[in-house]
C-alpha positions in Angstrom: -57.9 75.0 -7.3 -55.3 74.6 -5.3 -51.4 73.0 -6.6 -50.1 70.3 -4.3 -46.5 71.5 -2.9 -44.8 69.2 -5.1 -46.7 70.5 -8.1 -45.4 73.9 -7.5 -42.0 73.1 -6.6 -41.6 71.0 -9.7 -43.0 74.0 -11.6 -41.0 76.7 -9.6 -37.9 74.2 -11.3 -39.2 74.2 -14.8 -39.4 78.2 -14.5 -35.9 78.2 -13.1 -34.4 76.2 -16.0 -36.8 77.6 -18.8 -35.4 81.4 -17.4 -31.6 80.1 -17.5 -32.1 78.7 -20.9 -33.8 81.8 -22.5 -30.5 84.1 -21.0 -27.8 81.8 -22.8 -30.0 82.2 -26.0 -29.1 85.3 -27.7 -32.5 87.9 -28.0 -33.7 91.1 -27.9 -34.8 92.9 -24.2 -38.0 94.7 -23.7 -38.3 97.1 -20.7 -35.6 94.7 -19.3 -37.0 91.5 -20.2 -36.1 89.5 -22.7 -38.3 88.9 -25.7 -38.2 86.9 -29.3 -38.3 88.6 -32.3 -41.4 89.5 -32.4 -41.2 91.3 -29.0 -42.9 88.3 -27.0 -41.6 87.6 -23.6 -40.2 83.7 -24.0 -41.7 83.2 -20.4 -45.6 81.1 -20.7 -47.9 81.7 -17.9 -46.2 82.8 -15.2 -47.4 85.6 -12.3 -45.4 88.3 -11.9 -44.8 87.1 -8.5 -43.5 83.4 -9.3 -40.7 85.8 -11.9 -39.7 87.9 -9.1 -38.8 85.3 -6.7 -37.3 83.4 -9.4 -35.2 86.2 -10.6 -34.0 86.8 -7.1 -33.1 83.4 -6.5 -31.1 83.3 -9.6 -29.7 86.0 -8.5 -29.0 84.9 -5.1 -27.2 81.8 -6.6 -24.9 83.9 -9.1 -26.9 82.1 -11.9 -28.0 86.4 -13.6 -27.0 89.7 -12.9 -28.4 92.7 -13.5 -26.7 95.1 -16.0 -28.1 97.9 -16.2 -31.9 97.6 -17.0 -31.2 93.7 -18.4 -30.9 90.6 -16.4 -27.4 88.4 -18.1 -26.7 85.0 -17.6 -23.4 84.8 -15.5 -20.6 82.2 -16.6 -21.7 79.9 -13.6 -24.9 80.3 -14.8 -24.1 79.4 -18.6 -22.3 76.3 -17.0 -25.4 75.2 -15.0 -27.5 75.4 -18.2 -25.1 73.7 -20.2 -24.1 70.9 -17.8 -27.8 70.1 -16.9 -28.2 69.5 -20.6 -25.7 67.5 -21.3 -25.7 65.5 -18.6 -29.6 64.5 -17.6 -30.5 62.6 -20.2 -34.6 62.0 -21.4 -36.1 58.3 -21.3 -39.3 57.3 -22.7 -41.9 55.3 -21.0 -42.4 51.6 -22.1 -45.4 51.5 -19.3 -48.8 52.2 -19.7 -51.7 53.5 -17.1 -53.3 50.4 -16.2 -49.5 48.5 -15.6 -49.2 47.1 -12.2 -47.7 49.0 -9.5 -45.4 46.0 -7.6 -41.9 48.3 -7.0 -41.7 50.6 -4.6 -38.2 53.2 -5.5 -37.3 55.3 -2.0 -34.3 57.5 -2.2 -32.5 60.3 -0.5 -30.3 62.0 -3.0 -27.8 65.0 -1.2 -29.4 68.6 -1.2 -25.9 69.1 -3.6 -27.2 67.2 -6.2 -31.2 68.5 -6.3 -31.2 68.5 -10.0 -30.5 64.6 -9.9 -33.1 64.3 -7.6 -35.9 66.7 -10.0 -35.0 64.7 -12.8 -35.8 61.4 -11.1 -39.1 62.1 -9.7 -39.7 63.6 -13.1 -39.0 60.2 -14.4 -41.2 58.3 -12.5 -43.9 60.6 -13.2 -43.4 59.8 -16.4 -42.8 56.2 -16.1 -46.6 56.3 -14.2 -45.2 56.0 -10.8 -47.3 57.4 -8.0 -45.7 59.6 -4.8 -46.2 58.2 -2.1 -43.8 60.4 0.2 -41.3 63.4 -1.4 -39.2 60.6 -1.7 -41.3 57.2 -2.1 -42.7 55.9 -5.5 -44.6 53.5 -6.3 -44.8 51.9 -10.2 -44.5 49.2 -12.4 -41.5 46.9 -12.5 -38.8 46.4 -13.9 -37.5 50.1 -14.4 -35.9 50.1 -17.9 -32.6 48.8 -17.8 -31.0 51.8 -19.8 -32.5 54.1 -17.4 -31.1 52.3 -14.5 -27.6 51.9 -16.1 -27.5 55.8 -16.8 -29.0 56.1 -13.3 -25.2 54.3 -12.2 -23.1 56.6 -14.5 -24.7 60.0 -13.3 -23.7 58.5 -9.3 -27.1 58.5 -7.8 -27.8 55.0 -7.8 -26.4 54.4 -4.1 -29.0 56.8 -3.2 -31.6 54.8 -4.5 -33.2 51.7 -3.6 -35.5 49.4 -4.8 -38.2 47.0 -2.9 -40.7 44.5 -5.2 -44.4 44.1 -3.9 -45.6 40.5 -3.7 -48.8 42.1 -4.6 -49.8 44.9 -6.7 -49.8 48.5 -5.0 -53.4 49.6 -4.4 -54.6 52.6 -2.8 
């Protein structure tokens, strides 16, 4: 079976932050990988592969270093983790499967702020909203008025907008 592109990028993402967040945690190090204490690696299912590219890229972005046979969160890695856990808050879904799909949300949020963007489409995954496009959702209406509020405070809502469907969205 085969992972839609989205699928894997948005699981390429949870990796990234899952790795960032086990490195500001303080553990023990295995062979130069960082383990609980009970010597488990605090990474689930991933290939070897999918933690070498992430690693790099990490890397690449000054997120970890490598000192001698550990990998160490970096300060501008420490503040990434931190920030992005402060600042993109979690809302619960107040709509259920079979809720009719009359608003279409399209957005183009910056390449600068990509973790505003994850956490958006996460959201209306989670709010049962189908892609359409990358960046075209369909879902059930009204989005939650908290969630559109915060949406104003974190400076993405002018990146976002908002048509209703006379009719309900079918495939």
């Amino acid at each position: 079976m085969t992972l839609s592109k989205a699928t894997q990028y948005t699981n390429g993402m949870e990796i990234l932050n899952e790795i960032l967040v086990q490195l500001l945690k303080k553990t023990l190090t295995y062979k130069g990988v960082r383990v609980n204490i009970l010597g488990i690696p605090q990474l689930k299912n991933t290939s070897p592969g999918v933690l070498r590219t992430t690693l790099y890229t990490l890397h690449k972005k000054g997120f970890i270093r490598k000192q001698a046979d550990n990998w160490q969160i970096t300060s501008l890695g420490k503040k990434y983790v931190i920030k992005k856990q402060e600042s993109l808050k979690r809302f619960s879904s107040e709509f259920k499967d079979v809720s009719q799909k009359n608003l279409i949300v399209m957005f183009d949020i910056p390449e600068s702020r990509k973790a505003e963007r994850e956490w958006l489409r996460w959201h209306l995954k989670k709010f049962n909203y189908e892609m359409i496009q990358r960046s075209v959702w369909v879902g059930p209406s009204p989005l939650p008025k908290e969630f559109t509020e915060y949406l104003q405070k974190i400076k993405i809502q002018k990146h976002i907008k908002t048509l209703k469907l006379r009719n309900d969205y079918k495939k």
